[in-house]
N, C-alpha and C positions, 0 to 999 in steps of 0.2 A: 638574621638572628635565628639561632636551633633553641629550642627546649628552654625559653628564657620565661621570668617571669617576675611581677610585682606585685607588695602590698601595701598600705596607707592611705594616705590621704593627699590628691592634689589640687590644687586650685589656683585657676588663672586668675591673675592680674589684671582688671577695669575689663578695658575692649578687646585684651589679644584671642587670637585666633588659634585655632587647632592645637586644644587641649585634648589630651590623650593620659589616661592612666599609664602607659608604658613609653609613646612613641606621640610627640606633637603632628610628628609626618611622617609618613612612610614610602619609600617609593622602590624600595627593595624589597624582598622577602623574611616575613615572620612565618616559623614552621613551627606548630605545638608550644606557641606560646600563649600566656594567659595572666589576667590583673584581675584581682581583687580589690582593688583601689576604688573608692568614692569620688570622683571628678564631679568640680565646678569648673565651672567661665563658661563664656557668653557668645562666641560665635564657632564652628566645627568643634565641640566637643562629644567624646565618643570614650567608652569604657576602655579600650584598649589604644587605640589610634583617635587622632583629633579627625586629620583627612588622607586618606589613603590611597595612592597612583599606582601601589604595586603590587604583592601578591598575600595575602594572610590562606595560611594552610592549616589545618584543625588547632583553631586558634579562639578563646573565649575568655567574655567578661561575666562578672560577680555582683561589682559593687554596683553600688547606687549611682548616676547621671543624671545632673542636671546642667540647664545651661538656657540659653536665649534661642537659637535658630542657625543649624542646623544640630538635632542632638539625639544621638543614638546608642545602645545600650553597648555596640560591640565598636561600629566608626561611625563620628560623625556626621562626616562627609565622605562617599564612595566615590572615586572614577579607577578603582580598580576590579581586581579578582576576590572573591571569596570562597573557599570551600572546606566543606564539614567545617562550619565558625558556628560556634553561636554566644547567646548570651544572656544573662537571666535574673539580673537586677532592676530594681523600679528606676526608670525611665521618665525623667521630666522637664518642661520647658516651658517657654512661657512666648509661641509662637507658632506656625503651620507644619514646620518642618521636623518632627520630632516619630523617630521609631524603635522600635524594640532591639532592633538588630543595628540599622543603617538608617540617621537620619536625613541626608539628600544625597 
């Protein structure tokens, strides 16, 4: 996905996994895209992506995150790439695993 982007409000459902303002999962390429969106739920939740295995390219979140463990402002969960991302909304959890950019 080029030049995409979201805004609103999302929120998981009880115990699902990899809540993402744009993208639950990603395992392909985000280039210059970016959410404004407010995400809740409770495990890989992330401003942009829930958990990410691929590539985000000057890519950023806004909104507000929260969630349980792991929970970060841009991906929740990283085992990929990032570059030029960032992200700059209040960041919150209710566990170990919680960061500004990339919670685990």
């Amino acid at each position: 996905l080029t030049s995409c982007y979201v805004t609103g409000l999302v929120n998981g459902k009880g115990d699902r996994t990899s809540v993402g303002g744009l993208a639950g999962n990603n395992s392909g390429t985000l280039d210059s895209c970016y959410s404004t969106s407010s995400v809740n739920g409770s495990s890989g939740v992330g401003g942009l992506v829930g958990m990410n295995t691929g590539a985000l390219i000057s890519c950023y979140s806004t909104g507000s995150i929260h969630g349980f463990n792991p929970v970060g402002g841009l991906v929740g969960w990283n085992e990929g790439t990032l570059t030029s991302c960032h992200a700059s909304g209040l960041v919150s959890g209710t566990s170990d695993q919680i960061g500004g950019l990339v919670g685990g």
